[in-house]
C-alpha positions as CSV (number, residue, x, y, z in Angstrom):
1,X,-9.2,11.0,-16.3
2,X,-12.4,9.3,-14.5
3,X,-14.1,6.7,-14.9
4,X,-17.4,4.6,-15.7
5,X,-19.9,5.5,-12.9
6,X,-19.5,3.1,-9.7
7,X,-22.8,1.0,-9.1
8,X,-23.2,1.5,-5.1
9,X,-25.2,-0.8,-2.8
10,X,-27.8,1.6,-1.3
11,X,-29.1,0.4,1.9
12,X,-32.6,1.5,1.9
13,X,-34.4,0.8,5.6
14,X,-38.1,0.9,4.7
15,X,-40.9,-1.0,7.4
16,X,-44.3,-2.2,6.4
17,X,-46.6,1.2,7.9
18,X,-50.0,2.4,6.9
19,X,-49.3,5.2,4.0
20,X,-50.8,8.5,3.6
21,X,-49.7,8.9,0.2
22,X,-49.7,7.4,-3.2
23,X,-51.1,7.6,-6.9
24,X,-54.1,8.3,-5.5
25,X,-53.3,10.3,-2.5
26,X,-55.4,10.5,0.3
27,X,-55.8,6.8,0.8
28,X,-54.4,5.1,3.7
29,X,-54.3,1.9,1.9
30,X,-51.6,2.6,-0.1
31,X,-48.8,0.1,-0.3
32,X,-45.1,0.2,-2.3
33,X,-45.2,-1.3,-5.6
34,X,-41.9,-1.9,-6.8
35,X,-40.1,-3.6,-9.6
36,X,-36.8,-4.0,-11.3
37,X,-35.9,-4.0,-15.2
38,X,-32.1,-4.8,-16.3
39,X,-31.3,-1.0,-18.2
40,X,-27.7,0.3,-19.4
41,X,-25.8,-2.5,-18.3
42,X,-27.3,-2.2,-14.2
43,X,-30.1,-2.6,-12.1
44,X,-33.1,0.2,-12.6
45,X,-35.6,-0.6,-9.5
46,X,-38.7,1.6,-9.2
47,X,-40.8,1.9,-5.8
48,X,-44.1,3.7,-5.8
49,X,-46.5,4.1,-3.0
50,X,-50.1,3.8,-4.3
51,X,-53.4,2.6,-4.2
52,X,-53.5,2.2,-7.7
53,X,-50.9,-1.0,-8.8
54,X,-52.1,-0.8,-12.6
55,X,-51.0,2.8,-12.8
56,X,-47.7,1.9,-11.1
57,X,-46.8,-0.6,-13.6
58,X,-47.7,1.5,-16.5
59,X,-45.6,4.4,-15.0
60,X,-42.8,2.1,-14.6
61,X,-43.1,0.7,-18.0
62,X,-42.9,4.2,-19.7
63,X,-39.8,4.8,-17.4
64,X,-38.5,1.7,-19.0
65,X,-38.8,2.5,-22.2
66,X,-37.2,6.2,-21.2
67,X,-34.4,4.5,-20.7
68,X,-34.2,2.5,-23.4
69,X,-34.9,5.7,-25.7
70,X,-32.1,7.6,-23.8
71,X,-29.9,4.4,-24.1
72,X,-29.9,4.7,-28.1
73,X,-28.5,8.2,-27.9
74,X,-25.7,8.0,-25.1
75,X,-24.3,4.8,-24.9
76,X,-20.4,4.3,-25.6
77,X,-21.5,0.3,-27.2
78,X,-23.8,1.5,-29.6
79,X,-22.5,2.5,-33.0
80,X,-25.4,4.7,-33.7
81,X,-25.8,6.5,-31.1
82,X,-25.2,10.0,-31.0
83,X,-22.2,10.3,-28.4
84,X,-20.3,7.5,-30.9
85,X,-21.3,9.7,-33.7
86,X,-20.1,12.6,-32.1
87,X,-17.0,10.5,-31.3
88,X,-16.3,9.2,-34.5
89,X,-16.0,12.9,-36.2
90,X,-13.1,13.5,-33.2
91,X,-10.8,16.0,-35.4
92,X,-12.4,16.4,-38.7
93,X,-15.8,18.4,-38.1
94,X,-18.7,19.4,-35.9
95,X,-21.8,16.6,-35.8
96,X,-25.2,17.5,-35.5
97,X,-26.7,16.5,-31.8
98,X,-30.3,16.4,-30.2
99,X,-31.4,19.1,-27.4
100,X,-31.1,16.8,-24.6
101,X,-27.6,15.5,-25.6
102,X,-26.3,19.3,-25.6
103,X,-28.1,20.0,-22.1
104,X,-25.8,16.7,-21.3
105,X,-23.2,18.0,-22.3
106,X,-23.3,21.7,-21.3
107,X,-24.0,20.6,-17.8
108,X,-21.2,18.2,-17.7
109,X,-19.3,21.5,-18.9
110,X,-20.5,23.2,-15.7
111,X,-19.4,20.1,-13.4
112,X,-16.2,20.0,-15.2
113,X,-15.4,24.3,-13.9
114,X,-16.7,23.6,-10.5
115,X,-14.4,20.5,-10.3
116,X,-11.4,22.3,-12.0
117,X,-11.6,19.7,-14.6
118,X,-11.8,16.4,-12.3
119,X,-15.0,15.1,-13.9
120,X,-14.6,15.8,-17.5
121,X,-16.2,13.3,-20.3
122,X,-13.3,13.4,-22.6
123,X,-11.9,10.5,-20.4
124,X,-12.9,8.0,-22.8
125,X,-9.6,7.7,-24.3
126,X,-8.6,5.8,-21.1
127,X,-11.9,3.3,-21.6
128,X,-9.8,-0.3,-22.1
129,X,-6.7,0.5,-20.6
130,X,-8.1,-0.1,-17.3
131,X,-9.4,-3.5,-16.4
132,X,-11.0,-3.4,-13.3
133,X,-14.5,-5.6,-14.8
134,X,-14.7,-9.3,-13.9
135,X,-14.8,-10.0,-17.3
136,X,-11.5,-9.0,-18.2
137,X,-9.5,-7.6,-14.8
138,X,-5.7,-9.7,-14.8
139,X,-4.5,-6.9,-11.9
140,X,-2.0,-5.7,-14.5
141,X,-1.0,-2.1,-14.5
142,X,-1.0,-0.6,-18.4
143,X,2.6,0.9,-19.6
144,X,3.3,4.3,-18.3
145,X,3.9,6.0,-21.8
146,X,0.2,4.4,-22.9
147,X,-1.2,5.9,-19.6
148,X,0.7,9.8,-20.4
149,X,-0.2,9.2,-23.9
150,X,-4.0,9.1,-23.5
151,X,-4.1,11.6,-21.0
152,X,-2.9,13.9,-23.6
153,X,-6.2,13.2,-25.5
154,X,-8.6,14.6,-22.2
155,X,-9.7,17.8,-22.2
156,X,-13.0,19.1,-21.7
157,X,-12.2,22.3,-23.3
158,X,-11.6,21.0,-26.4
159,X,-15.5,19.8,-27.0
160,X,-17.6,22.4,-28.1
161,X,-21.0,22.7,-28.1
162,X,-23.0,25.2,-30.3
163,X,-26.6,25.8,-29.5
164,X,-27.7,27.6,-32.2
165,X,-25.9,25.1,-34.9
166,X,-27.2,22.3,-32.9
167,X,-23.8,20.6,-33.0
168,X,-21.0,19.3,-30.9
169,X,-17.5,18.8,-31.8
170,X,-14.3,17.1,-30.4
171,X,-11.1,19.3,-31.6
172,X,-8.3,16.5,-31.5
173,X,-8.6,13.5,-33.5
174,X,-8.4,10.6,-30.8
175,X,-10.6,12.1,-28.6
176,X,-13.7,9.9,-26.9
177,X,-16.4,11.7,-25.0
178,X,-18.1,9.0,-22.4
179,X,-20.9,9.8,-20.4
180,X,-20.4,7.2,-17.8
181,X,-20.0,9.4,-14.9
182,X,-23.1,11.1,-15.5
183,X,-25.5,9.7,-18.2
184,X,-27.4,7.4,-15.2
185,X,-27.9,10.7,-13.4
186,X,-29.7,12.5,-16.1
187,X,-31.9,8.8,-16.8
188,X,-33.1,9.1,-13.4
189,X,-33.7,12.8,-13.7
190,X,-36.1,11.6,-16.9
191,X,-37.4,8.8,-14.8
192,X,-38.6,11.1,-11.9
193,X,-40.5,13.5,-14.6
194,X,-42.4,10.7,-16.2
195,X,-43.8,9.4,-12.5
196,X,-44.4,13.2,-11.1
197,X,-46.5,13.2,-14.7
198,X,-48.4,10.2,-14.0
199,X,-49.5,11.5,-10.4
200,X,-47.3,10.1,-8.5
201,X,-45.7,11.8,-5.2
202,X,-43.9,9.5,-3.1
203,X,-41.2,7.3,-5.2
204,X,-37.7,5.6,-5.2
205,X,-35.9,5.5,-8.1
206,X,-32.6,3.5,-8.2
207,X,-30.2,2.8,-11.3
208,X,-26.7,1.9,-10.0
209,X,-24.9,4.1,-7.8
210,X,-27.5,7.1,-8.4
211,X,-31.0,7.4,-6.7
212,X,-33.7,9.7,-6.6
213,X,-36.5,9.8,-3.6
214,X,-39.7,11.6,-3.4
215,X,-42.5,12.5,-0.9
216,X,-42.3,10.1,1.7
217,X,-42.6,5.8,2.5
218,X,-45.6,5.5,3.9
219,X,-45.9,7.4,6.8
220,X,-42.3,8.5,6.9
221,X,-39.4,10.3,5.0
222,X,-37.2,7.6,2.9
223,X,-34.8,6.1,5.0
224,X,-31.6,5.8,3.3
225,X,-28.1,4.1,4.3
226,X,-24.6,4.5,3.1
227,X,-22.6,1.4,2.4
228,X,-19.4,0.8,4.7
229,X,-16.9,1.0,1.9
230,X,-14.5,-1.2,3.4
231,X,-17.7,-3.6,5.0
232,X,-19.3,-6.3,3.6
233,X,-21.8,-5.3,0.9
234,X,-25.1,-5.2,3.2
235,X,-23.3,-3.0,6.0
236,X,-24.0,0.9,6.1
237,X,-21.9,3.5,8.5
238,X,-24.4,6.4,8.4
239,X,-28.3,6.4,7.5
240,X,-30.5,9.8,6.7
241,X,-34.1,10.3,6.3
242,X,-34.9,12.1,2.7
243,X,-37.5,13.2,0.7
244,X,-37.4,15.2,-2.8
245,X,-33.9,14.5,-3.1
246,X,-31.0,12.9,-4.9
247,X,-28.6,10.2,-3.1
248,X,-25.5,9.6,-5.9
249,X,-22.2,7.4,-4.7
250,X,-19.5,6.8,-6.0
251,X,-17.3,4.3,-4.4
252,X,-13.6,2.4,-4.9
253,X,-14.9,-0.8,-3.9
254,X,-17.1,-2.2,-6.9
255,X,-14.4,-2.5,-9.5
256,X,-11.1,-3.3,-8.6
257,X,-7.5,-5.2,-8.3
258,X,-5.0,-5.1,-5.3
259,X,-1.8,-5.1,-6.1
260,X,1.4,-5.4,-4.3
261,X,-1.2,-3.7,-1.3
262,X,-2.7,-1.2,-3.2
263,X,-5.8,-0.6,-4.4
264,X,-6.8,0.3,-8.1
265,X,-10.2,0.9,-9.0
266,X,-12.0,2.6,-11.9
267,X,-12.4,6.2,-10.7
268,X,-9.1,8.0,-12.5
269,X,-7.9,11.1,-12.1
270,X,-8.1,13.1,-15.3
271,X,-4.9,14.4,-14.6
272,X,-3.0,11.3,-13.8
273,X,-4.9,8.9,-15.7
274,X,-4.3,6.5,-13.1
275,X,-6.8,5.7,-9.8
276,X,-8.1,8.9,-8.0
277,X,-6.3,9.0,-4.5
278,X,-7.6,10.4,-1.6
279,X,-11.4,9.2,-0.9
280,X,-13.2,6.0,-0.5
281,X,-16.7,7.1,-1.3
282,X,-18.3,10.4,-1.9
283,X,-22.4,10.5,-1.6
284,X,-23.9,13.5,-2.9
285,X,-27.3,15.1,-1.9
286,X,-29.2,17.4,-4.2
287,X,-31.9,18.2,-6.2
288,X,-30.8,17.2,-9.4
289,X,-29.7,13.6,-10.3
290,X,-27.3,14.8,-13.3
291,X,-25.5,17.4,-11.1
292,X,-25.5,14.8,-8.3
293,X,-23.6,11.8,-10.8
294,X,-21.2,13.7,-12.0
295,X,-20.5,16.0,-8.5
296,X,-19.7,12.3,-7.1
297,X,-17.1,11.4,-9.1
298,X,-15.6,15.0,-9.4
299,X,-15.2,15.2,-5.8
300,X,-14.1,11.9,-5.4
301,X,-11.3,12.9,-7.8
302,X,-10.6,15.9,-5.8
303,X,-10.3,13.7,-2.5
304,X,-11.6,14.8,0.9
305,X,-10.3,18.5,1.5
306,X,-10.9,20.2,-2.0
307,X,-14.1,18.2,-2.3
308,X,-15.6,19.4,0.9
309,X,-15.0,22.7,0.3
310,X,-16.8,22.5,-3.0
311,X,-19.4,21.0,-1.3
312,X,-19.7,23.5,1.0
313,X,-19.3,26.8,-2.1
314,X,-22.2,25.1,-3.9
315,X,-25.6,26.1,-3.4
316,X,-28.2,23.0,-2.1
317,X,-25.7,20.5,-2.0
318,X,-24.8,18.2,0.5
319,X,-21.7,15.1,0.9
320,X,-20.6,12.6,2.9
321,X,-17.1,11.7,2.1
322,X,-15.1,8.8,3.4
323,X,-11.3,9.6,2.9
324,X,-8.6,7.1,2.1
325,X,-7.5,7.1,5.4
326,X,-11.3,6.3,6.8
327,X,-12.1,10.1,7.8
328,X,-15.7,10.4,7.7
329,X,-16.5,14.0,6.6
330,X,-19.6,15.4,6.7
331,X,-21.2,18.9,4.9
332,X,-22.5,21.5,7.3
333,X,-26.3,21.3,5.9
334,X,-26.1,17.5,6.7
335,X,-24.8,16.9,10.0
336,X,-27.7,17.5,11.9
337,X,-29.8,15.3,9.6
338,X,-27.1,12.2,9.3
339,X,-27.1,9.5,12.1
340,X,-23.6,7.7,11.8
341,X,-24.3,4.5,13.2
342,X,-20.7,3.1,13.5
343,X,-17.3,4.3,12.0
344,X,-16.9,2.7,8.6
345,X,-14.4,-0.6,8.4
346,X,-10.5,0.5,8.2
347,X,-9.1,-1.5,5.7
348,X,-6.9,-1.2,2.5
């Protein structure tokens, strides 16, 4: 199936203007305050503009210990958390799970029926035998019947969740739920609630490949770029100006081999259990982060065609989808909003 979330350089094109905005709105000596915290194994950076720095850092240190908190419950590393728990029981019986881990899950559910089952969280079977990470990638390919053999074990059908027990269960005894593809989505979602909370209007949040703006940077909309995928790591194709909105990529070009000259990154088809063919990156614009991290990958999975036209079905969402063979496609809500500065890099 998929994958762990790609982490995305995000080109974000901000100049030093006179604000409008902030903590304290109605100031025009408001200025971005913005810091960085190391968070479920990335980079969580947090931009406010405000009069009021104190506030900002307490704002941001409450976000910091969200993610912490939210850390403890979905992370695939931690034995005690609840997805492990849930894990754990795969087979044998049904494991009692918080509120917010069954909105997790139910709404990965509803990614999973829009995307015909191309995001689905039961992909965790695969986690290992893949090894795209520096710390362990040798460009080897796993054995074929390993590869069929886990695939038999994803199914998003077969986890159930039951809201008035309060439990979740996997069916099959093997089965790992992961919540890769969409766990940073829902942090940032959190994040953005704790800072509207506090007062705060015009934000940036950024944790990996998923980011959520609000209100405006100074005394415009955010001003957002999307990496070349085939382009050195500071290089974007297309820029758009946003406000109130999500901006979730996920890309082939953060973790991967070549081999014999092709590519293999971490973003696997459910189906297949082998690397998604068809896209290079898929950005997704909505008003939810959640929906946004797991839509990414699911397109992506789906490749440029299917995904587009799921793009275009859904209601509020936009993409920008660069195809394997460098197509840049763009959703019909979007194109009058997205400048493409240059066409993206053709390479493998």
């Amino acid at each position: 199936m998929l994958r762990t979330k790609s982490i995305v350089l995000i080109a974000v094109l901000t100049a030093a203007c006179t604000a409008t905005s902030g903590g304290s709105s109605g100031s025009d000596h408001s200025r971005p305050v913005e810091r960085t915290f190391a968070s479920m194994g990335t980079e969580l950076r947090l931009t406010a503009w405000t009069t009021d720095e104190a506030a900002a850092d307490a704002a941001f240190q409450a976000v910091f210990q969200e993610m912490n908190r939210l850390e403890a419950l979905l992370s695939n590393w931690r034995d005690d958390s609840e997805i492990q728990r849930l894990n754990r029981a795969a087979g044998k019986h049904a494991v009692p799970v918080g509120p917010e881990m069954r909105e997790l899950l139910e709404a990965a559910h509803q990614i999973s029926d829009w995307t015909g089952g191309k995001f689905d969280v039961t992909w965790g079977a695969l986690s290992g035998l893949w090894k795209f990470d520096y710390q362990n990638r040798d460009g080897t390919i796993p054995d074929h019947n390993e590869i069929l053999r886990r695939r038999n074990l994803i199914d998003y059908h077969d986890l159930e969740v039951d809201d008035k027990a309060g439990t979740a269960f996997l069916r099959r005894e093997g089965m790992i739920a992961h919540l890769g593809g969409i766990g940073k989505g829902y942090a940032v979602d959190h994040a953005t609630d704790i800072l509207r909370k506090r007062g705060f209007r015009d934000f940036m949040i950024q944790f990996g490949g998923d980011m959520y703006v609000a209100g405006r940077a100074g005394d415009h909309a955010w001003r957002l770029g999307i990496q070349d995928p085939r382009g050195p790591a500071d290089r974007i194709f297309a820029k758009v100006e946003l406000s109130d909105s999500t901006f979730s990529t996920s890309g082939d070009y953060e973790r991967f081999f070549i081999k014999d000259g092709r590519r293999y990154h971490h973003i696997l088809d459910p189906d297949t259990a082998e690397p998604a063919a068809g896209c290079r990156s898929v950005t997704i614009l909505t008003g939810s982060a959640t929906i946004a991290d797991g839509l990414s990958t699911g397109v992506f999975v789906l490749g440029p065609e299917a995904g587009m036209a799921l793009i275009e079905r859904l209601p509020d969402v936009e993409g920008v989808i660069v195809s394997s063979n460098n197509k840049v496609l763009v959703s019909s809500g979007l194109k009058d909003r997205l400048t493409l500065i240059a066409p993206p890099t053709d390479a493998p």
